[in-house]
C-alpha positions as CSV (number, residue, x, y, z in Angstrom):
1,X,-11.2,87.7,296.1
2,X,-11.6,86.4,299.3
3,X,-13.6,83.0,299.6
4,X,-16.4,84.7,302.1
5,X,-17.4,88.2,301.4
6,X,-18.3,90.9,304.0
7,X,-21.8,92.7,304.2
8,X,-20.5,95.7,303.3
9,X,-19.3,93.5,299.8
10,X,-22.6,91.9,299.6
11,X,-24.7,95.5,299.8
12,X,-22.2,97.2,297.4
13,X,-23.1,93.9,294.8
14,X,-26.6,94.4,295.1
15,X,-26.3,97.9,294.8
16,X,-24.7,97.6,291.1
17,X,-27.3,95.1,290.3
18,X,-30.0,97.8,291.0
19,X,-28.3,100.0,289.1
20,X,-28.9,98.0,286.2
21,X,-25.8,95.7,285.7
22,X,-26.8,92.2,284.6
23,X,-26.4,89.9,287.2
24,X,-24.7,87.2,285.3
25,X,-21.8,89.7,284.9
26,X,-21.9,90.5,288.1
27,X,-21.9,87.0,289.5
28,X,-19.1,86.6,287.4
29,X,-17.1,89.7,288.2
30,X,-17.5,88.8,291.5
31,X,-17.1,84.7,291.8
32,X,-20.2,83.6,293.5
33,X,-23.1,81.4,292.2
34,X,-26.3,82.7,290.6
35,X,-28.1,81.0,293.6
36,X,-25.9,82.6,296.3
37,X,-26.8,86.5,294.7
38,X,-30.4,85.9,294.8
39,X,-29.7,84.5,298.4
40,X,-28.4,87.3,299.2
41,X,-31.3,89.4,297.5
42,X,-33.6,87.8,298.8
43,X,-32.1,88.8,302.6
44,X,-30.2,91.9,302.0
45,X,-32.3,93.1,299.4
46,X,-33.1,97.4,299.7
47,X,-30.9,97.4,303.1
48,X,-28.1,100.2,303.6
49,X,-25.0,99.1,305.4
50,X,-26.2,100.5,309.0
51,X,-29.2,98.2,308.6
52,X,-27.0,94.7,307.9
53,X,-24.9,95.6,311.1
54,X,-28.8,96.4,313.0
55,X,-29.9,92.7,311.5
56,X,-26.4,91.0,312.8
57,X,-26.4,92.7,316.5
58,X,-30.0,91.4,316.4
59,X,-29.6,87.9,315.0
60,X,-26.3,88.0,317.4
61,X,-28.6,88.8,320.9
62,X,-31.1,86.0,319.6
63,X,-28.8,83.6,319.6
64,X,-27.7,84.6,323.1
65,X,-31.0,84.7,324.6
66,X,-31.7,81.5,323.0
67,X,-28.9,79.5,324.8
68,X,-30.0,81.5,328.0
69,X,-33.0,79.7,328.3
70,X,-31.8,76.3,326.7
């Protein structure tokens, strides 16, 4: 497993936690910290796929607008 996962790999995780695998297994199937899935919950929690890649074009134009006016 590759040392950063993608958000399409983060949604899928959280997907098999809601479907009612316990999340130390997963954390372990997967290699990441406890800390890092609820992270992750806590952010990506009840989003689909299309609405990560909405959140990252948004957080993306932020960032652009910000150094605009910096």
């Amino acid at each position: 497993m590759s040392k950063r996962m993608t958000e399409s790999q983060i949604v899928a995780m959280l997907k098999e936690a809601e479907a009612g695998i316990p999340i130390k297994e997963l954390c372990r199937k997967h290699h990441v910290g406890n800390s890092t899935f609820y992270k992750w919950r806590a952010k990506y929690g009840g989003m689909e796929l299309s609405d990560v890649k909405r959140l990252k074009e948004l957080e993306e134009e932020n960032r652009r607008l910000k150094q605009m006016y910096a």
